[in-house]
N, C-alpha and C positions, 0 to 999 in steps of 0.2 A: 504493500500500500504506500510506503512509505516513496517508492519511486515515482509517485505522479504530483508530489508535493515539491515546492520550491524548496532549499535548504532553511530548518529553523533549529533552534535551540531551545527555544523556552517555548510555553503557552500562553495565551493571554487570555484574561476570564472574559465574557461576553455575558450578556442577557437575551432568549432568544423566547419571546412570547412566553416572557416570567419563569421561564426556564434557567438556570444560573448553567454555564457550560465552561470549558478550555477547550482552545481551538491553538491548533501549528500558529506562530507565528509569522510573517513576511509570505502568509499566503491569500490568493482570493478564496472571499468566504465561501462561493459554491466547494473549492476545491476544500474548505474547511469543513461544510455541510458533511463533504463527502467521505473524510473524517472520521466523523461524527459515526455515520449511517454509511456505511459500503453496500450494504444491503438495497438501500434503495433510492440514494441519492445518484448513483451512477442513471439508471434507468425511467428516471423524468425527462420529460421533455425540457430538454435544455440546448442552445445550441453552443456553447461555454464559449462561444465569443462578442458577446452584444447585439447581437441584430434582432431574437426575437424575443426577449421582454419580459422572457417567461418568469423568470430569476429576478423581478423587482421584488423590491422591499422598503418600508419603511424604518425610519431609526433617528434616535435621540442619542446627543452625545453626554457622559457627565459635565452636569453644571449649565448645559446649553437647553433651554425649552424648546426649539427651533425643532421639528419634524423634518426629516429631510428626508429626499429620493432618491435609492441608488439601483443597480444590477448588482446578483452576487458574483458573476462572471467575472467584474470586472473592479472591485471592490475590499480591499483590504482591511481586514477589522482592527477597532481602535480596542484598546484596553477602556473596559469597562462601559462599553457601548450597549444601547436595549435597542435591541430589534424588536419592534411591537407590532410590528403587521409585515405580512407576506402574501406573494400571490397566489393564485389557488393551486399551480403544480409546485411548488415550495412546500404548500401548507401539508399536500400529499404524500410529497416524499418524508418530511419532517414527521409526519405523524406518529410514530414509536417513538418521539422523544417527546412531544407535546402532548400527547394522548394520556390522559392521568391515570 
């Protein structure tokens, strides 16, 4: 697994739909999602380089109230960042880790 990650050393904690996680560092988050879930983050529709949209998300930074919109394609997570909303093939794939 470890061969489709960018080089990292540490983790960084994230928020992902009140979910508290550690993700690779110095990687984009789909590739973090993927992480996460090998299981079923590889096999959403995604097309991992920006064109189809599928992989937006919402997220707040700490300290910042500002809502902001990114792709996870193409998106690097901040330490201590909350992703509060996902699109619905996100919400899909993500589901074994958001699902109570």
């Amino acid at each position: 697994m470890d061969s489709i990650l960018e080089p990292w050393e540490k983790t960084v904690r994230i928020t992902i739909l009140g979910r508290l996680v550690e993700v690779p560092e110095n990687n984009f988050l789909l590739r973090c999602l993927q992480y996460l879930l090998p299981d079923t983050v590889p096999y959403g529709r995604f097309c991992w380089n920006d064109e189809c949209g599928n992989s937006e998300f919402r997220y707040l930074l700490p300290g910042d109230p500002t809502v902001r919109v990114e792709r996870a394609c193409r998106f690097v997570p901040v330490p201590d960042m909350e992703i509060t909303e996902v699109s619905d093939q996100l919400r899909q794939v993500l589901a074994p880790l958001i699902t109570p």
